[in-house]
N, C-alpha and C positions, 0 to 999 in steps of 0.2 A: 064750712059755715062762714068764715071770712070772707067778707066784701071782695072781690078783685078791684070794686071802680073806686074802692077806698083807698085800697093801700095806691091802686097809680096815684090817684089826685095828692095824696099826702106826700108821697114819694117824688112828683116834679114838681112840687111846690117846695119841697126841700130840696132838690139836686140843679133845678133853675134849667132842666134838660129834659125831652122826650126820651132821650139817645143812651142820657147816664140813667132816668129812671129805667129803662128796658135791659139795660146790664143791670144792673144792681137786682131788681126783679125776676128777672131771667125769661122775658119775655123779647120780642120782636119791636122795634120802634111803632112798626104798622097797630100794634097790638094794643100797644100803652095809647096809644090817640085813642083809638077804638073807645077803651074804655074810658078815658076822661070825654070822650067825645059824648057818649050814654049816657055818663051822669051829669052832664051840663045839660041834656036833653032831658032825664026824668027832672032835676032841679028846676028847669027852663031857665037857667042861668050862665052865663059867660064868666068860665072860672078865671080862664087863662087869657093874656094876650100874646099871637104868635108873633114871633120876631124873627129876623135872619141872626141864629146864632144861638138863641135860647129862647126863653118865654119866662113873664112876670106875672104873678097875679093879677088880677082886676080888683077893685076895691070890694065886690062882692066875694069873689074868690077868699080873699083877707077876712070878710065876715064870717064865712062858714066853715073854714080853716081849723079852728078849735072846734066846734062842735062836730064836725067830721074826725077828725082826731080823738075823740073823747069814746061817738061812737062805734069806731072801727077797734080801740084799747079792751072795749067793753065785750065787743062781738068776737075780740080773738078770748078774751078772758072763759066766756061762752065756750066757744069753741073746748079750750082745754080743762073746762069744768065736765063738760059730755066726756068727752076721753076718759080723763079718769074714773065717770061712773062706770064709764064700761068696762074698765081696768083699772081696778082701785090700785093695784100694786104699780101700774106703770107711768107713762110720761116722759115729758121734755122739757127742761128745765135751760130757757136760752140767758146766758149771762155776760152781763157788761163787765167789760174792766178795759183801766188804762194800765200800759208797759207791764209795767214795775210790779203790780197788784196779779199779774197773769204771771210773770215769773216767778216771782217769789211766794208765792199767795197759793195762785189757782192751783196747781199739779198737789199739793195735801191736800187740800179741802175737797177738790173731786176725790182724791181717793177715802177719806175720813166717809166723804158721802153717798161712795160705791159702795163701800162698806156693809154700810146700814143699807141701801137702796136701792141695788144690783139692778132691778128690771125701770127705773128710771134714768132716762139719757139725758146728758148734759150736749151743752154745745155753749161753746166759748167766743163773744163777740167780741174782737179785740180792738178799743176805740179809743183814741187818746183827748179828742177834742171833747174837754168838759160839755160843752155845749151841749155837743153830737150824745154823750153818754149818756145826761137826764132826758134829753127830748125821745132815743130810744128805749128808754121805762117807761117815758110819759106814752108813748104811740104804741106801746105793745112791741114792738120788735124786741126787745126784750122784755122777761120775765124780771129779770131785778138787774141791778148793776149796779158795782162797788163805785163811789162815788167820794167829790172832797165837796163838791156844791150841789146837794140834794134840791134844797131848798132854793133851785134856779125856777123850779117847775113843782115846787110845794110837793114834792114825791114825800112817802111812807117810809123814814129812814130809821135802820137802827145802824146806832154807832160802835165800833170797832176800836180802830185805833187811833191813840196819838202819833203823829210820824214827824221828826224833828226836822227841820233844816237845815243842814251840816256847810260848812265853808270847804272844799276841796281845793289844795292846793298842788301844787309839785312836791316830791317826796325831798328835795334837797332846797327847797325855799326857806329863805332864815326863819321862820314862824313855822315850818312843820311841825316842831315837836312843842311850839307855845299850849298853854293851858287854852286859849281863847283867841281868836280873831280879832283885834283891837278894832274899835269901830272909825277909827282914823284910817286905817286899812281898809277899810271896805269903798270909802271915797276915793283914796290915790292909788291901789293898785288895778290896774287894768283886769275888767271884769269881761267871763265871756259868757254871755247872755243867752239862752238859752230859748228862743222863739217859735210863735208857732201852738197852737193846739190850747190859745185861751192860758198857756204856763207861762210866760213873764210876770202876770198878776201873781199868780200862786210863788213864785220869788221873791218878789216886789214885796211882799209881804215882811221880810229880812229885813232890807232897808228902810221899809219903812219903820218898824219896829226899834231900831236902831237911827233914825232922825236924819240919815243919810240918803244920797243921790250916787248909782252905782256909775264908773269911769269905763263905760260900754268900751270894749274894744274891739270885738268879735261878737256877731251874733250867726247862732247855727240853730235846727231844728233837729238834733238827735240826742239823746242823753248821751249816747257811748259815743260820739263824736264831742262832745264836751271834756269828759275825762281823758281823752285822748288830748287835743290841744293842752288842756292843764298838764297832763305829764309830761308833756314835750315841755312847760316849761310857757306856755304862751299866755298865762296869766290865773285868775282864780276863777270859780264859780262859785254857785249855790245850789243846791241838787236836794234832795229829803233822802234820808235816812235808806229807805226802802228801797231802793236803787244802787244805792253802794253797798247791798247787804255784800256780794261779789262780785266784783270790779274788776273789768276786765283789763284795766292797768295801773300801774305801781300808781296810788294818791297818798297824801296825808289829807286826814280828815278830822277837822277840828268845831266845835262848834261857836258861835257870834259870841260878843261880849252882851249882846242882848239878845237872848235866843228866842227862837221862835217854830210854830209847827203847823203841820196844817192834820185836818180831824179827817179820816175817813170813816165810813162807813159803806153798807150794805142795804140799795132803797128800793123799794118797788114804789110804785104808782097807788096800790090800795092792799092794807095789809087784808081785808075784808073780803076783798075781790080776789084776792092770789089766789092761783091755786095751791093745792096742800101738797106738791110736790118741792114750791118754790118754797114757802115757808119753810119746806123741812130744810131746804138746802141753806134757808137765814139761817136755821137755831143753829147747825150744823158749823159753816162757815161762823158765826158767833162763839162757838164754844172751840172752835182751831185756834180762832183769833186769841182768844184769853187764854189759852193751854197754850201755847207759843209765846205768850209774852207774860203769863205769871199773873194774868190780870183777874 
């Protein structure tokens, strides 16, 4: 019952590619033309311009962009509303989450939700770029997704947890076993910066909170390559909570003298519209979250 000429049009208007939408789709390059080629013909509009290399929107393209989007979200929502009348017990319940929220998080709460739900299938989209995470709730590729900025794309959130943002140092740095991170420290000691995936802001947020400008000395794109150079000893970070629950090398972990957190929760796109497979898996994932933390 989903569109094919939707999801291509959505899909290289987000990947800026013929080549990446047909991987990612799992179609033929030939294929994905095909179909954006259809719908620019039933529209009688020019979505895309071609280039050597990639392809851009047109300024119409840009027009119709959301409202294509909105009704492709709506025709997959369709779609898994039919299903489960015809199998009120079953379904597919496809879920977002960045790192941290999939390792620590996801493996109870699917099983909390197998529990109750046996003949409903999960499938785990594992997505780190905040961006990438609402836009897949917003366009139906996902069903809901654990999220820190729901409200990029006005999604249906219910909230979870608070997640602190901890200072991680070297286990033998003169401040390992201090009460606090002095906020003079957070300016002179060499910071390594954590880049990549829309997470610097979500940092950024420490220092700012704290009045301070971080002393960048390294910037890398992994969490576990982050605690790796701090244990060696190559300077500090800021990392959340969630991520060092196990830590895959000797840190001290202490938190700012002005602290700070960022909020997660669990969003879909329309709590109205979900289907009753995805809701159960909010209440469910809600009720893990507050029996895990006493909340």
């Amino acid at each position: 019952m989903s569109n094919q000429k939707y999801d291509a049009f959505i899909t290289v208007a987000r990947r800026g590619s013929f080549k990446a939408a047909a991987e990612e789709l799992g179609y033929t390059q030939a294929g994905i033309s095909y179909l954006v080629n259809a719908l620019e013909k039933e529209l009688n509009l020019t979505l895309f311009v071609r280039e050597y290399g990639g392809v851009h929107l047109t300024t119409e393209g840009r027009e119709v962009l959301g409202l294509v989007q909105t009704i492709n979200a709506d025709e997959h929502a369709l779609a898994t509303r039919v299903r489960e009348l015809n199998d009120r017990e079953g379904g597919l319940v496809r879920v977002g989450s960045f790192t941290s929220v999939a390792i620590e998080w996801f493996p109870g709460i699917a099983k909390a939700f197998l529990a109750q739900y046996p003949k409903i299938d999960l499938k785990l989209l594992c997505i780190d770029d905040e961006q990438e995470l609402v836009e897949a709730a917003w366009e139906g590729r996902a069903d809901c997704a654990f999220s820190i900025a729901p409200e990029r794309r006005d999604l249906d959130a219910a909230p979870l947890h608070t997640d602190p943002l901890l200072v991680v140092l070297p286990p033998d740095h003169p401040l390992a076993k201090a009460e606090v991170f002095p906020t003079e420290a957070l300016a002179s000691e060499p910071y390594i910066q954590l880049q990549g995936n829309a997470r610097p802001s979500e940092m950024e947020a420490l220092f700012e909170a704290n009045g301070v400008e971080p002393n960048v000395r390294f910037t890398v794109d992994s969490d576990y390559a982050v605690m790796s150079m701090v244990s060696a000893g190559l300077g500090f970070s800021v990392l959340p909570s969630l991520i060092l629950s196990r830590p895959l090398f000797p840190l001290a972990v202490l938190p700012a003298e002005r602290e700070c957190a960022r909020n997660i929760s669990l969003a879909v796109r329309s709590r109205s519209t979900a289907s009753a497979a995805t809701r159960a898996f909010v209440e469910v994932a809600r009720a893990w979250v507050a029996e895990r933390y006493g909340a």
